[in-house]
N, C-alpha and C positions, 0 to 999 in steps of 0.2 A: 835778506830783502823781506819787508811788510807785505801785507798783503794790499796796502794802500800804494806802495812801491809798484809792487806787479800789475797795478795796473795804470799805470804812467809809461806809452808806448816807449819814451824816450829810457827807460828802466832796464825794458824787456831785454831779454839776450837770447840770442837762438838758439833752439829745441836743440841737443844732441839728435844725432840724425837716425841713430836706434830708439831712442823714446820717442820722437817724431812717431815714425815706423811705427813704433807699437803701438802709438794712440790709435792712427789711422787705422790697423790691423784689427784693435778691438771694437772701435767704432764703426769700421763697417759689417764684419760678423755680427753686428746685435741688429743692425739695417736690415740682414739678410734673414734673419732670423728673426725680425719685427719684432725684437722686444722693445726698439723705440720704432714705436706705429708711425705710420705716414701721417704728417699734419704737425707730430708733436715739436714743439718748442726746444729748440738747443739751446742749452744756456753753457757756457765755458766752462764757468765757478763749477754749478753741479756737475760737468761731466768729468772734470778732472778732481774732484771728489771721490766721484766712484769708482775712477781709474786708479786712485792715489797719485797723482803725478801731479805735476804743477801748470798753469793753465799756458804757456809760450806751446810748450809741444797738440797741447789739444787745440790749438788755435790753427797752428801749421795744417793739423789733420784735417780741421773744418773747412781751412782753406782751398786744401787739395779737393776732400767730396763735393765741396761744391764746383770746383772746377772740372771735374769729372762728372758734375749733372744728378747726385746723389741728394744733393740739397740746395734748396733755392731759398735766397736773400729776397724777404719782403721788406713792405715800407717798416722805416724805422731801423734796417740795416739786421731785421731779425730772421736769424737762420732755422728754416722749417725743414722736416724729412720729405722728399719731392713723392707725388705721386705721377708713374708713367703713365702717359693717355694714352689712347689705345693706338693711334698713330704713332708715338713712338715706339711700342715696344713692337709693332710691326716693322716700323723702319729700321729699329736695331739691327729684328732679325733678319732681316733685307741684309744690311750688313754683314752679319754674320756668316749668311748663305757664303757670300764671297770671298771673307778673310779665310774661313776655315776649310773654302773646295780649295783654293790657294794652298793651306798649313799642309794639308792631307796630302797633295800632291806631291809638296817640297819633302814630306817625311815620309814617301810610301817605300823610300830604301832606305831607311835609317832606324826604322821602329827595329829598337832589337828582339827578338822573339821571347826572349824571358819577360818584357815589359808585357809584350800580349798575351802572355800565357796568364800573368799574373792578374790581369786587366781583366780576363775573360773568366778568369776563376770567379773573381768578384761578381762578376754581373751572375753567373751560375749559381751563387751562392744568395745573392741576393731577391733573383726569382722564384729560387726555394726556400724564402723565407716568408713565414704565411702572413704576417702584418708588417709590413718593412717601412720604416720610416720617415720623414719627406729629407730628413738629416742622414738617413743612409744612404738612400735614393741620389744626392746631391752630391755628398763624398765618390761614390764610383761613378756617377756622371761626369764628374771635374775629373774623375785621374784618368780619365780617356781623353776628353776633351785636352788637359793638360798635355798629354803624353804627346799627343799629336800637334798640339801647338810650340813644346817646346823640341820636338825634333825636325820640326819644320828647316831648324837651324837660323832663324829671324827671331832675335831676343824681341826687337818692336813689334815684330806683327803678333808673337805669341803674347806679349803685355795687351795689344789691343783687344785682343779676341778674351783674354780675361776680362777685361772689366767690362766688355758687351754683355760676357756669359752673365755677370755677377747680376745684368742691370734688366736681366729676364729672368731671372730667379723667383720673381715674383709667383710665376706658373709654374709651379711643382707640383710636386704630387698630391699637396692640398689643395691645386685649385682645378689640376687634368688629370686626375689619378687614371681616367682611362689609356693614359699615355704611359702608363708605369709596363708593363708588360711588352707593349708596343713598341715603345719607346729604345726599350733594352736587346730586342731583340733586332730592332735597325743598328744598335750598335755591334750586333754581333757580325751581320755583314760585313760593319764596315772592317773589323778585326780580321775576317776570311781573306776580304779582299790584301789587306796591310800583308797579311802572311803570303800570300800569292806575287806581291812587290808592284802589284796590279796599280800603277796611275788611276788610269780611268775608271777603274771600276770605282775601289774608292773614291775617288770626287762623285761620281754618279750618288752614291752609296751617302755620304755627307749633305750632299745637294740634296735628295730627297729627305732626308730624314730632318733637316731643320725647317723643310718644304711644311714637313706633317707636322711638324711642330705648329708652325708657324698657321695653316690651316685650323688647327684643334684649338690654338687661343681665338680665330674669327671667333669659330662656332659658338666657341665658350662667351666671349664678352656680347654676341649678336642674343643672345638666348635670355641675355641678364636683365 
């Protein structure tokens, strides 16, 4: 097939559903990681360029982020990287409050104690690290967050509660680093309480801690 070919919808044939996957996979880690900034222009041609892959799967992928609110279609049908207004990433985390005192609850007898031992290693390990990274910070933020969302035993709710976390990612450690100490040591609760098999505490323990979250973006975007 030409390259005049690919792009004659009637041509196109559908992405294998692993190179779908992977487009989607690498295009939103560079979202996440702002190396394509908010505002910037997606073009297919160059993204599956720089993917090497051929442009049906990267189309898939663009499909899916913007259906998931990653990117929005302006006039002329051109797909831009969204920026969240401060209402949404409030309302996310409104959302998230409740998916995840939900996950914690469903997983507070499930977490096996090697997953927490190992979980807690990391956060110990990461607060005694003297300049720690907003990409280290992030990785053992997610394998907490993951671990409790995927013992919930709800493959949907733990998918949902990922792509909320991915679409607040914005406020890391580059933008609340005062939350970076803070932050880790609310997760260390919530670990206490998991070990204890403790419901309520854990959800207490979750509930506050995307509360403070959620609090420390006001301050930060009221301030700006």
């Amino acid at each position: 097939m030409t390259d005049r070919d690919e792009d004659r919808p009637d041509m196109l044939e559908p992405a294998p559903k692993a190179l779908s996957q992977m487009a989607y996979d690498r295009l939103l880690d560079r979202l996440i990681k702002r190396e394509i900034p908010v505002g910037s222009v997606l073009q297919e041609r160059r993204l599956a360029d720089s993917l090497d892959i051929s442009r049906t799967p990267v189309r898939e992928a663009l499909n899916r982020l913007e259906s998931e609110g990653f990117v929005t279609r302006k006039p002329g049908r051109v797909l831009v990287v969204k920026e969240f207004s401060t209402r949404e990433l409030i309302e996310t985390l409104h959302v998230r409050q409740i998916m995840e005192s939900e996950a914690i609850s469903l997983a507070a007898a499930r977490v096996p104690m090697e997953e927490l031992d190992a979980v807690e290693a990391d956060i110990h390990a990461l607060l005694a690290t003297p300049n720690p990274s907003a990409e280290a910070d992030w990785q053992v933020d997610s394998r907490l967050h993951r671990m409790i969302a995927t013992h919930s035993g709800n493959a949907v709710l733990a998918g949902m509660i990922e792509s909320l976390r991915v679409k607040t990612y914005t406020f890391n450690l580059d933008r609340v680093p005062e939350r970076f100490d803070t932050g880790h040591r609310e997760h260390l609760v919530m670990i206490a309480a998991l070990r204890q098999r403790d419901r309520d505490a854990a959800r207490a323990a979750i509930q506050q801690h995307i509360e403070n979250v959620k609090q420390s973006i006001i301050l930060k975007l009221s301030s700006i």
